[in-house]
C-alpha positions as CSV (number, residue, x, y, z in Angstrom):
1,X,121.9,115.1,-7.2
2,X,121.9,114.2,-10.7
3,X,122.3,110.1,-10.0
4,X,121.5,109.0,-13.9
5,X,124.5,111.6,-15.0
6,X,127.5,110.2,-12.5
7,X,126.4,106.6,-13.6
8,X,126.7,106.9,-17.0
9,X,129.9,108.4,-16.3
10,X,130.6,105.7,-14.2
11,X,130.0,103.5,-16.8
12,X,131.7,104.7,-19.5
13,X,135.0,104.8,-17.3
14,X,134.4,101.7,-16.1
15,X,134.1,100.0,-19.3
16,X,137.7,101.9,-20.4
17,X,138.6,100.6,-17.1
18,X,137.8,96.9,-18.1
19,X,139.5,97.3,-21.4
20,X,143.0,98.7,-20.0
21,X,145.0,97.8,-17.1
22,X,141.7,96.7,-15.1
23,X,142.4,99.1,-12.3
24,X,141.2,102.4,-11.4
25,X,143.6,104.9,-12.0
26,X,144.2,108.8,-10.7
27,X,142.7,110.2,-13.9
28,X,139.4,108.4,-13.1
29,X,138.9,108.8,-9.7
30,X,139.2,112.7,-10.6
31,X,136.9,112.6,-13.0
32,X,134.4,110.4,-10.6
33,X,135.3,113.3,-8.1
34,X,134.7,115.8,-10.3
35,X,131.2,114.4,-11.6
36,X,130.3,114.2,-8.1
37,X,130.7,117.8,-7.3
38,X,129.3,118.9,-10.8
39,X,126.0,117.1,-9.9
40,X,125.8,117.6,-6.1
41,X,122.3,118.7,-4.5
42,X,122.6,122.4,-4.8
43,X,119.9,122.6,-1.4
44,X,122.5,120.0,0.1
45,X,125.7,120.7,-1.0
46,X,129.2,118.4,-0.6
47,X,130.2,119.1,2.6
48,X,133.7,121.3,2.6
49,X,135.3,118.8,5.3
50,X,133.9,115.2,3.3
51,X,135.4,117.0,-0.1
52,X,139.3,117.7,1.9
53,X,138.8,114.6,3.3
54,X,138.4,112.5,-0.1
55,X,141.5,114.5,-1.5
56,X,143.9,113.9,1.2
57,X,142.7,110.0,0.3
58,X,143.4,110.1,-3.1
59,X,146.7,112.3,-2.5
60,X,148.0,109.5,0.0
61,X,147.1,106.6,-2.4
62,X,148.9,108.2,-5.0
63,X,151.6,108.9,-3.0
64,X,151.6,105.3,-2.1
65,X,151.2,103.9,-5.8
66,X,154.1,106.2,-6.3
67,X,156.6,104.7,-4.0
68,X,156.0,101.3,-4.5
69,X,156.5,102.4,-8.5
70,X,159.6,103.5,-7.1
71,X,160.5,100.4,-4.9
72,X,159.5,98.4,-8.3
73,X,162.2,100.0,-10.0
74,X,164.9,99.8,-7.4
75,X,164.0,96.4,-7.1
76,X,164.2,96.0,-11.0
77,X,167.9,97.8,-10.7
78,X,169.1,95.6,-8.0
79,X,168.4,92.4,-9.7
80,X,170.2,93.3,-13.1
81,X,173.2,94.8,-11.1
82,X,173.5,91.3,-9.1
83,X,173.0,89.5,-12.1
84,X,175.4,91.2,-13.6
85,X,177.9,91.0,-11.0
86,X,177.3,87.0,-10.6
87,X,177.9,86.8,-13.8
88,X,181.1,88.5,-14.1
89,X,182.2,86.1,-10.7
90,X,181.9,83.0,-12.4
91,X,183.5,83.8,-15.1
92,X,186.6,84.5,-13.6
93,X,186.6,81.3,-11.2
94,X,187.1,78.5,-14.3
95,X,190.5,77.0,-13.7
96,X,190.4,77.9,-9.7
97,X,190.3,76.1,-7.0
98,X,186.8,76.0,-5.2
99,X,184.6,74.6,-2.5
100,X,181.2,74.8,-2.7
101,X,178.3,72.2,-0.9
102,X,176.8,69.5,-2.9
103,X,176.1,65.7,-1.7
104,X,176.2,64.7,-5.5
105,X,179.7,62.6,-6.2
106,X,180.8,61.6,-9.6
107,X,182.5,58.2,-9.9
108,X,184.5,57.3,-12.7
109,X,185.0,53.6,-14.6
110,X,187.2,52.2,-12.4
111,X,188.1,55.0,-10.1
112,X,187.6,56.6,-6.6
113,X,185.4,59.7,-5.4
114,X,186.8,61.4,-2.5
115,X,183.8,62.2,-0.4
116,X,184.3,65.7,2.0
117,X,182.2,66.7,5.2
118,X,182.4,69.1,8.1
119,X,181.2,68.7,11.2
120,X,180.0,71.4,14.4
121,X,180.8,68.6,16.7
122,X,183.2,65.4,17.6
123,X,180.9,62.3,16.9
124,X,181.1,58.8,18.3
125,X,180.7,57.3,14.9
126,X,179.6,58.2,11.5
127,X,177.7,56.7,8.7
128,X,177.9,57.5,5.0
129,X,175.4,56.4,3.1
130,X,175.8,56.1,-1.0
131,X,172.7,55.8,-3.1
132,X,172.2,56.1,-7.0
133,X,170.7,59.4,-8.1
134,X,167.0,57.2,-8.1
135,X,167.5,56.6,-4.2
136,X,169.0,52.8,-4.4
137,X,171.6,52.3,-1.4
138,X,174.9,51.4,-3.1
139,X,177.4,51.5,0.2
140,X,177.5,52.1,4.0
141,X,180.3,52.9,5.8
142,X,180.5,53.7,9.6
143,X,183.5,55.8,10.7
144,X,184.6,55.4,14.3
145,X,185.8,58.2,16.2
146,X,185.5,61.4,14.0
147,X,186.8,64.8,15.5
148,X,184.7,67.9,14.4
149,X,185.6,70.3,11.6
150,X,186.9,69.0,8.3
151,X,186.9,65.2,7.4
152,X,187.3,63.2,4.7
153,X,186.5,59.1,3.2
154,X,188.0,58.1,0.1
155,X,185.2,56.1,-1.5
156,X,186.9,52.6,-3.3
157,X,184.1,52.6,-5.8
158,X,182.9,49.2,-5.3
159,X,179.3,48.6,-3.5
160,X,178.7,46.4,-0.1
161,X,178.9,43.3,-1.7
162,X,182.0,44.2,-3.0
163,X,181.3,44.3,-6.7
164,X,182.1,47.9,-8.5
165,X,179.7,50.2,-8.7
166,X,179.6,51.5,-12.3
167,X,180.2,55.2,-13.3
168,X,178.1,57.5,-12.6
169,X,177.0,60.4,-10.6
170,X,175.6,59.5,-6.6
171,X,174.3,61.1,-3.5
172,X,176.1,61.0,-0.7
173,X,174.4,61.5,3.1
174,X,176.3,61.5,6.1
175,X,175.0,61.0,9.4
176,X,176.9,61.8,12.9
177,X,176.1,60.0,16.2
178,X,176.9,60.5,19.7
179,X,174.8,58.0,21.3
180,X,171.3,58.3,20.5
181,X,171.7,61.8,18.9
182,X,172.2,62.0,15.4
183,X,172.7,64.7,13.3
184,X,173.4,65.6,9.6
185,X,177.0,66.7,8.2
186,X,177.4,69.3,5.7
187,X,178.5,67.8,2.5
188,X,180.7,69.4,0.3
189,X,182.6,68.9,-3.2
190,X,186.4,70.6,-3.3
191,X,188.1,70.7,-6.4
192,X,189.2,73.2,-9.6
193,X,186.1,74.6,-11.2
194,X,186.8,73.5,-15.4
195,X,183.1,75.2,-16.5
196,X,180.7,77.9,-16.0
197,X,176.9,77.6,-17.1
198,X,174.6,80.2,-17.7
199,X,170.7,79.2,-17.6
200,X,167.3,80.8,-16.4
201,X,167.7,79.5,-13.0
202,X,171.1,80.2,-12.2
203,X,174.6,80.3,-12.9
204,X,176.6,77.2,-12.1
205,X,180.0,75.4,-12.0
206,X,181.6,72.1,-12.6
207,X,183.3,70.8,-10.3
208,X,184.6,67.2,-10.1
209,X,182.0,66.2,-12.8
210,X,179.7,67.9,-10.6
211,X,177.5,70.8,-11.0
212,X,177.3,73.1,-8.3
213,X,175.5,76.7,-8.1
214,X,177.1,79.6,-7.9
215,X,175.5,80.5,-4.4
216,X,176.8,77.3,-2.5
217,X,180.1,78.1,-3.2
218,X,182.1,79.1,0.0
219,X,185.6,79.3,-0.4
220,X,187.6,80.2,-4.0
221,X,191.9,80.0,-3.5
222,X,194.6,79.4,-6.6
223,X,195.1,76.2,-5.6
224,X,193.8,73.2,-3.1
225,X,194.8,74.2,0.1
């Protein structure tokens, strides 16, 4: 066999190789095939079995490169259609009534901030915790007796000391105990969504001040319920 001939080859493919995509593609691996056969030891010939074999290979590869092309593009298709569709969905929800999970609150000068949570089970007591958006506790408030489902804790606005808290937006977390089991509530703004905003990582809504995405809202109705 003819080695100096299938490396130069070699070489010269591998060089176009290095200057495209940086992967060998179905055209080269024929020609590397071909080049193979063309210089084969004519005493000791490519064996009939080892050639099939090298083509059924290459004919599942390619097979394979072709479906995940295919997945690619259905992927591809699937993405722009949801887009699409998400897009179209939150343009229609501005002036209705959602709910959607956040623990973010927004309390105006002088107001209140209604402060919703749902939880799986009954708890002896709960706690809701306020802090400023850079972590500082603001207010704690224990609830006694609180049946599961639905609740809600009209926030006053003013902090522990009893001093008002200043406007602004907050986190809110709310701790359940029975004993000495705790367990987090889900926390969750209500209110009529007044605008939509498109950017690279999502589409979202405001709600009470507050901007929620798209994909934590779970209920939409004409008015609050």
């Amino acid at each position: 066999m003819d080695v100096s001939s299938i490396n130069s080859q070699t070489n010269a493919m591998y060089s176009q190789q290095s200057a495209g995509s940086g992967e060998l593609g179905k055209q080269e691996f024929l020609q590397l095939l071909v080049a193979q056969m063309r210089n084969q030891d004519p005493i000791n010939p490519l064996d009939g079995t080892q050639f099939a074999t090298q083509l059924a290979q290459f004919n599942s590869v390619e097979q394979l490169i072709n479906v995940n092309d295919s997945l690619e593009t259905l992927q591809m298709s699937q993405e722009l259609m949801s887009a699409s569709l998400t897009n179209s969905l939150a343009s229609s929800l501005t002036g209705k009534y959602v709910k959607a999970l956040s623990n973010e609150i927004d309390l105006q000068a002088g107001g209140e901030a209604d402060i919703n949570f749902k939880l799986n089970t009954s708890a002896d007591e709960v706690e809701v915790i306020i802090r400023t958006e850079g972590g500082t506790e603001v207010r704690r408030e224990t609830l006694k007796g609180v049946a599961s489902g639905d609740n809600n804790w009209t926030w006053d606005g003013y902090d522990s000391n009893g001093n008002p808290a200043g406007e602004g937006n907050y986190t809110v977390e709310v701790v359940a105990k029975n004993g000495e089991n705790e367990s987090n509530a889900l926390v969750y703004t209500q209110g009529l969504a007044s605008k939509v905003r498109y950017t690279a990582s999502g589409v979202f809504l405001t709600v009470n001040g507050i901007e929620v995405s798209i994909g934590d809202v779970e209920e939409v109705g004409t008015a609050e319920e």
